[in-house]
Kinemage of the C-alpha trace (Angstrom):
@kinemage 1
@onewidth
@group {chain A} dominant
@subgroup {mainchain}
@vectorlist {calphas} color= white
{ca unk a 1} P 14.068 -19.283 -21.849
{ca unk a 2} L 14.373 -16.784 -19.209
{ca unk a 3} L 10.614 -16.998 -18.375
{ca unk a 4} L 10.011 -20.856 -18.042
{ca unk a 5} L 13.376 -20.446 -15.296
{ca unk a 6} L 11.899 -17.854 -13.669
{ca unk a 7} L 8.638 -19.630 -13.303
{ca unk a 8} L 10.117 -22.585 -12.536
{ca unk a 9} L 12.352 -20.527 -9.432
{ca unk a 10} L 9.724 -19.193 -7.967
{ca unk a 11} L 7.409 -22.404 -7.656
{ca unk a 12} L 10.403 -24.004 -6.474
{ca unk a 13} L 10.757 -20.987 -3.547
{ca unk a 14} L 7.092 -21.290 -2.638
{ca unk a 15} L 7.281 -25.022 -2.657
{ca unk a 16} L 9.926 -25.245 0.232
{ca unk a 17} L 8.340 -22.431 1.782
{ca unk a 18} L 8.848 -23.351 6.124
{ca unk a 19} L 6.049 -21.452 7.095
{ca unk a 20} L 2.749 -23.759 8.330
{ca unk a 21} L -0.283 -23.984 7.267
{ca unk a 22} L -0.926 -23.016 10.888
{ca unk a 23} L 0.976 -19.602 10.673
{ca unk a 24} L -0.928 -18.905 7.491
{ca unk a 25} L -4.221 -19.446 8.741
{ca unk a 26} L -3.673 -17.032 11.921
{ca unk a 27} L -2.359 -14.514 9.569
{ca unk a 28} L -5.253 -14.691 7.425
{ca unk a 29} L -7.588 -14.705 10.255
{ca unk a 30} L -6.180 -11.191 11.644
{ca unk a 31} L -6.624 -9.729 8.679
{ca unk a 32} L -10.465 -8.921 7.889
{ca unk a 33} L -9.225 -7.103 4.965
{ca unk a 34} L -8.704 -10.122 3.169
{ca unk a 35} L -12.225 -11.685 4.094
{ca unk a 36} L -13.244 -10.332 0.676
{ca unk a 37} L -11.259 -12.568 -1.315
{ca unk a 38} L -12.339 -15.566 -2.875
{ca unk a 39} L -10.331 -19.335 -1.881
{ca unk a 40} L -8.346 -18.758 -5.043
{ca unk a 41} L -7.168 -15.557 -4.563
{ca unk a 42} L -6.257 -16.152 -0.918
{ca unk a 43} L -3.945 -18.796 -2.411
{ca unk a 44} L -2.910 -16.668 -4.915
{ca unk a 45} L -1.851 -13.979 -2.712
{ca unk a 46} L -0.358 -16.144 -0.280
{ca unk a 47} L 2.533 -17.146 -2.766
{ca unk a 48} L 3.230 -14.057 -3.931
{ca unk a 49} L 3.924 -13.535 -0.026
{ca unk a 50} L 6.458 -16.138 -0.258
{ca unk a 51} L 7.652 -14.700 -2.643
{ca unk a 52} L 8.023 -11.192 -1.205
{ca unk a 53} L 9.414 -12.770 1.705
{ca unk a 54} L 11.998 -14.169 0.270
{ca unk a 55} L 13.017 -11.408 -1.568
{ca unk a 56} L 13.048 -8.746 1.610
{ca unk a 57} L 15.071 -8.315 4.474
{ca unk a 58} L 13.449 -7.331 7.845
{ca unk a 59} L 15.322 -5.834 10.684
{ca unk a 60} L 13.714 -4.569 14.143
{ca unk a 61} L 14.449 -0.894 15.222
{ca unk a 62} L 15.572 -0.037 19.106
{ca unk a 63} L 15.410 -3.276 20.329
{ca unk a 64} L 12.590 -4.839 18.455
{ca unk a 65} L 12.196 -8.377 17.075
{ca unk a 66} L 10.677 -9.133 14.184
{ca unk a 67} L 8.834 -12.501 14.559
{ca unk a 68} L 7.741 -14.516 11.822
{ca unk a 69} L 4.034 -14.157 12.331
{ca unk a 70} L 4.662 -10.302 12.261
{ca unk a 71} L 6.499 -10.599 8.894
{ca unk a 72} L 3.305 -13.119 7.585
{ca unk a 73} L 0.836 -9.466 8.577
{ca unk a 74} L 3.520 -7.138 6.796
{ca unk a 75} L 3.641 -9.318 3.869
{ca unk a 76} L -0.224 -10.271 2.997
{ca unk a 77} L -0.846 -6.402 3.153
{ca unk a 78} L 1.940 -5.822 1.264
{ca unk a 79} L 0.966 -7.857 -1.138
{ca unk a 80} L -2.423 -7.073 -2.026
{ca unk a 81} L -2.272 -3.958 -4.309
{ca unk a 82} L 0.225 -6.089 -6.389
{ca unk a 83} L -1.913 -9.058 -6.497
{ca unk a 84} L -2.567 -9.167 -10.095
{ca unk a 85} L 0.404 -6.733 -10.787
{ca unk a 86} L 3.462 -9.407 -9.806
{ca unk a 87} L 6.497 -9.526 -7.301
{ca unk a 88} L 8.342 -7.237 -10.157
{ca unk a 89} L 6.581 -4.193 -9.620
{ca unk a 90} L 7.979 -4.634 -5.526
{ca unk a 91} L 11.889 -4.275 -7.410
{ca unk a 92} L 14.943 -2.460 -6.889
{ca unk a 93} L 15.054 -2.631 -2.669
{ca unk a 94} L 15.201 -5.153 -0.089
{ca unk a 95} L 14.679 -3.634 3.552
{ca unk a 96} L 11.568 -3.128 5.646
{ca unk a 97} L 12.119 -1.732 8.911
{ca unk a 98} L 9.714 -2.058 12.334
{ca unk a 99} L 10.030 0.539 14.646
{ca unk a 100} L 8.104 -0.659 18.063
{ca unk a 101} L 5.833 2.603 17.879
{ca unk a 102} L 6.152 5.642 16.096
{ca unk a 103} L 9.237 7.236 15.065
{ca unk a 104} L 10.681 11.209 14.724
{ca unk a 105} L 13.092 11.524 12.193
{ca unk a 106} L 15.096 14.856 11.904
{ca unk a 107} L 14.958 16.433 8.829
{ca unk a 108} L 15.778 20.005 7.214
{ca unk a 109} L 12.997 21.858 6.366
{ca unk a 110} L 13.596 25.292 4.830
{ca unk a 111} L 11.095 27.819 5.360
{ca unk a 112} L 9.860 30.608 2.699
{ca unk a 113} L 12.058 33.042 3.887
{ca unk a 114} L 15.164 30.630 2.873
{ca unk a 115} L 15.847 29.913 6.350
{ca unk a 116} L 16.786 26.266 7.250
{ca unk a 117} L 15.419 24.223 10.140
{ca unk a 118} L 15.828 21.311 12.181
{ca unk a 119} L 12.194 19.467 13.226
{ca unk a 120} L 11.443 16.082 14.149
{ca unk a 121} L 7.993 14.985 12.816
{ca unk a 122} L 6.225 11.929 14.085
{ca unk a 123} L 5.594 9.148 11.546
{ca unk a 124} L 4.067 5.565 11.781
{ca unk a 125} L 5.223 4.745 8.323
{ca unk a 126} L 7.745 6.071 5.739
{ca unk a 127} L 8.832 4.947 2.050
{ca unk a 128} L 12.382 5.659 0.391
{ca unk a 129} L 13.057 6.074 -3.212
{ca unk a 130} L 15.447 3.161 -3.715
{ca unk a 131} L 15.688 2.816 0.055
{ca unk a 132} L 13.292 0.600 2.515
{ca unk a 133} L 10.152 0.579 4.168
{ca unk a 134} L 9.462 1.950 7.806
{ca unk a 135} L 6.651 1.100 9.885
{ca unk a 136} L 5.426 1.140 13.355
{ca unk a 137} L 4.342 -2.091 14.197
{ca unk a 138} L 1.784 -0.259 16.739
{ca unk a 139} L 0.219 0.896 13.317
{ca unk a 140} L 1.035 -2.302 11.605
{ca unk a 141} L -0.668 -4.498 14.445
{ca unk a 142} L -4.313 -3.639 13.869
{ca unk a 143} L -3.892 -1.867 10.342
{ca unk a 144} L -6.050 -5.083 8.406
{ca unk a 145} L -9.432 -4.197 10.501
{ca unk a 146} L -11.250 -2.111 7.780
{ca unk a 147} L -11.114 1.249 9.243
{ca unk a 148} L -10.126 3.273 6.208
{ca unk a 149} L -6.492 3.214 7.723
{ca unk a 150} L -3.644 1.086 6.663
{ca unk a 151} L -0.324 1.775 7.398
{ca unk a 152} L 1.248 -1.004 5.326
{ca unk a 153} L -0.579 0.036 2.158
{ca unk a 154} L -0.149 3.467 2.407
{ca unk a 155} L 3.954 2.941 2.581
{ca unk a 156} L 3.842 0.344 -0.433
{ca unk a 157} L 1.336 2.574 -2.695
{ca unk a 158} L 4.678 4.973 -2.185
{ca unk a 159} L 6.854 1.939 -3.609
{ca unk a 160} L 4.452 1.745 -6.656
{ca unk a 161} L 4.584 5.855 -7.050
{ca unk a 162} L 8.050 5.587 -6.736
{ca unk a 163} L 8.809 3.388 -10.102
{ca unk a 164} L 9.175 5.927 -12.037
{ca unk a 165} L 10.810 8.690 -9.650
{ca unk a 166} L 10.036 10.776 -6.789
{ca unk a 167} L 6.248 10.333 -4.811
{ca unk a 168} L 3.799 12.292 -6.993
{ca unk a 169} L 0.664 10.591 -7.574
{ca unk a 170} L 1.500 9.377 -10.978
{ca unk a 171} L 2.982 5.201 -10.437
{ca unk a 172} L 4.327 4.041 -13.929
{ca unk a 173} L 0.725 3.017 -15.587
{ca unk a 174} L -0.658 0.057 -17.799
{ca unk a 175} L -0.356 0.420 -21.098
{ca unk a 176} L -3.612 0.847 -22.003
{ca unk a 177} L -4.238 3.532 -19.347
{ca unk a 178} L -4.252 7.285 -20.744
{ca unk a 179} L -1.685 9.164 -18.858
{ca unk a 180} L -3.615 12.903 -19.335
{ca unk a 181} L -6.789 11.290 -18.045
{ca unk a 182} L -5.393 9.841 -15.115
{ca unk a 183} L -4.194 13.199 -14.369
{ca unk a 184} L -7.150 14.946 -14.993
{ca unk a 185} L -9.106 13.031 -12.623
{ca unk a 186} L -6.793 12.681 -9.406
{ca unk a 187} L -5.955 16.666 -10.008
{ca unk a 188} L -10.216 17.731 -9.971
{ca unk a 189} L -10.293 15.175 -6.985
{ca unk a 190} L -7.297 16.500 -5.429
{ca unk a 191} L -8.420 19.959 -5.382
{ca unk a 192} L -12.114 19.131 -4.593
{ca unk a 193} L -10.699 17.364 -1.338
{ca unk a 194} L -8.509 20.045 -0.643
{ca unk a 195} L -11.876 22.412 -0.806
{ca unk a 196} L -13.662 20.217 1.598
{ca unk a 197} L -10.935 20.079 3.705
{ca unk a 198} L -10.700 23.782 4.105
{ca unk a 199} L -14.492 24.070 4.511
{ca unk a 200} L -14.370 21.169 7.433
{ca unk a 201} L -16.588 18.918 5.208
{ca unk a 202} L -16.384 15.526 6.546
{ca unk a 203} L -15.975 12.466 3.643
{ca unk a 204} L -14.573 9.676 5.372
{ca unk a 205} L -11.366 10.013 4.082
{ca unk a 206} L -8.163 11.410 6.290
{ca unk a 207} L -7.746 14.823 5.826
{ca unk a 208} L -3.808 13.957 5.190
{ca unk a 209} L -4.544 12.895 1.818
{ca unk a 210} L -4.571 17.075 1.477
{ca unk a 211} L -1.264 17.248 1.736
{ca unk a 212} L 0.428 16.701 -1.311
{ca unk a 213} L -0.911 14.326 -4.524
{ca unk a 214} L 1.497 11.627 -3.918
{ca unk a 215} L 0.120 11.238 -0.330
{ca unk a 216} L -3.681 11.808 -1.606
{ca unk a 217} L -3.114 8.519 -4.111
{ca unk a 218} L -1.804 6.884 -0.956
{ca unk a 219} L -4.264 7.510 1.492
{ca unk a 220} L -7.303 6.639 -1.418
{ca unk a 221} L -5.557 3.465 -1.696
{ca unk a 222} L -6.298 2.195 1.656
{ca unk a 223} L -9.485 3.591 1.743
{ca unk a 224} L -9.909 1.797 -1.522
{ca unk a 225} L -8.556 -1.583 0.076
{ca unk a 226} L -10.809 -1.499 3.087
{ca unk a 227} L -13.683 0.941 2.817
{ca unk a 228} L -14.095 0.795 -1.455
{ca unk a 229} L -17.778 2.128 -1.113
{ca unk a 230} L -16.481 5.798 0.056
{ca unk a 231} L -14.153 6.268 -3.138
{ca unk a 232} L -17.066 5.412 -5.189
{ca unk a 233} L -19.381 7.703 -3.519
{ca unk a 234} L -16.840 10.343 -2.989
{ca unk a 235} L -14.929 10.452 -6.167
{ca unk a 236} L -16.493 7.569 -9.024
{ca unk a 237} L -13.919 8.533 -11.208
{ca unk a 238} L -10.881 8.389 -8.805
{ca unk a 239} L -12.396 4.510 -8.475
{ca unk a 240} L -12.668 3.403 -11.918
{ca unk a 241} L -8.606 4.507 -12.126
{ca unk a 242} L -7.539 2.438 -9.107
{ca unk a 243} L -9.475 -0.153 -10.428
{ca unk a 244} L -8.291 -0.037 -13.512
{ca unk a 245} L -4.257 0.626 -12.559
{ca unk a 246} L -4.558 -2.041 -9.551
{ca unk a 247} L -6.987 -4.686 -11.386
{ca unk a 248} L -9.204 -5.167 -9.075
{ca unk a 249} L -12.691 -4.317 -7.785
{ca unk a 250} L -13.127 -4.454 -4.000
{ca unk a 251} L -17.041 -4.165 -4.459
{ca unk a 252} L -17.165 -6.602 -7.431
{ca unk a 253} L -20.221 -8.509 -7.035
{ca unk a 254} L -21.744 -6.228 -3.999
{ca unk a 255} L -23.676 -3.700 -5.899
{ca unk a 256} L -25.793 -5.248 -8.919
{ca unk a 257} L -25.374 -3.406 -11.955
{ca unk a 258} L -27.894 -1.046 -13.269
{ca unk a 259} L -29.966 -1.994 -15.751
């Protein structure tokens, strides 16, 4: 019984949904990333940002204000690695907060002698286990133009990580998925990049996917959103798995398939 009212809720939220057919349309056309997706989809995606809207609070940082047609950007992007996923897998917090421009948080860092210190670090985005979203709408703005960089991605790819506890590269899989395989690939492409890095090879991907597997999973994902055909030339295996964990195929129908 509980499924039939659920359904029935949501269709009911995305019927009396205010926003225009207007407002969608000049959210759809800022965001090139989307281009991709076939009229169904677009729909498709389009309620489940209703549906994330309605569900999350926004609130502007120093001054800010968080206009409608920026919340229609946040949400679309937010939306897409959870297209075929569902609204569920976005559970457990509510906030999303838009900083102007970037932000410098102060944080404790202690160093490997044991000694703690106090440094401010420069972010444009930021994810909390059980606690909100940050981004810089500077980042935000522009982040659907197909660059390899996406702000708004990379933060909710942390959300998905974060299911199942802290960041580490390892978001709560499908059932069918094999959990040592998943592993073993992202840890022989994590250290591969980490090689190239080091050796100043260039791949197309930011070298702060280096940094740590949960942020190497993160930055793959946008480069998998908006520039698929360098995680299948880089790292074929790495591609199959976000295909396979995100259901779907950014290059399906680009390539033909060999014979």
């Amino acid at each position: 019984m509980l499924g039939p009212l659920k359904n029935w809720w949501r269709k009911r939220i995305i019927a009396r949904s205010p926003v225009s057919e207007v407002q969608w349309s000049r959210a759809f056309s800022a965001l090139p990333l989307l281009d991709r997706l076939p009229d169904k989809d677009k729909q498709r995606l389009r309620d489940l940002a209703i549906l994330f809207l309605h569900q999350k609070e926004f609130s502007g940082a120093r001054g800010l204000t968080v206009s409608e047609d920026m919340t229609l950007l946040i949400a679309l992007q937010a939306c897409l690695p959870i297209l075929n996923l569902g609204i569920e897998w976005y559970r457990n917090w509510v906030t999303i907060i838009v900083y102007p421009a970037g932000f410098a948080p102060e944080r404790t860092v202690v160093d490997e002698y044991g000694l703690a210190h106090r440094v401010k670090q420069p972010l444009s985005g930021e994810a909390w286990l059980r606690g909100p979203v940050i981004l810089s709408w500077e980042a935000t703005e522009n982040a659907g133009e197909l660059d390899g960089s996406n702000v708004v991605i990379h933060e909710f790819v942390h959300k998905l990580d974060m299911l199942n506890g802290a960041a580490n590269g390892f978001p709560p899989l499908h059932g069918e998925m094999d959990p040592a395989r998943w592993s073993g690939v992202f840890t022989a492409a994590f250290d591969d990049f980490q090689q190239k890095m080091q050796r100043g090879i260039r791949t197309g991907i930011d070298s702060y996917a280096a940094s740590s597997p949960a942020e190497f999973i993160a930055v793959l994902s946008e480069v998998f959103f908006e520039k698929p055909e360098i995680i299948l030339h880089q790292y074929p295996e790495v591609y199959e798995k976000l295909k396979t964990f995100f259901l779907q195929d950014p290059l399906a129908g680009k390539y033909p398939e060999k014979p």
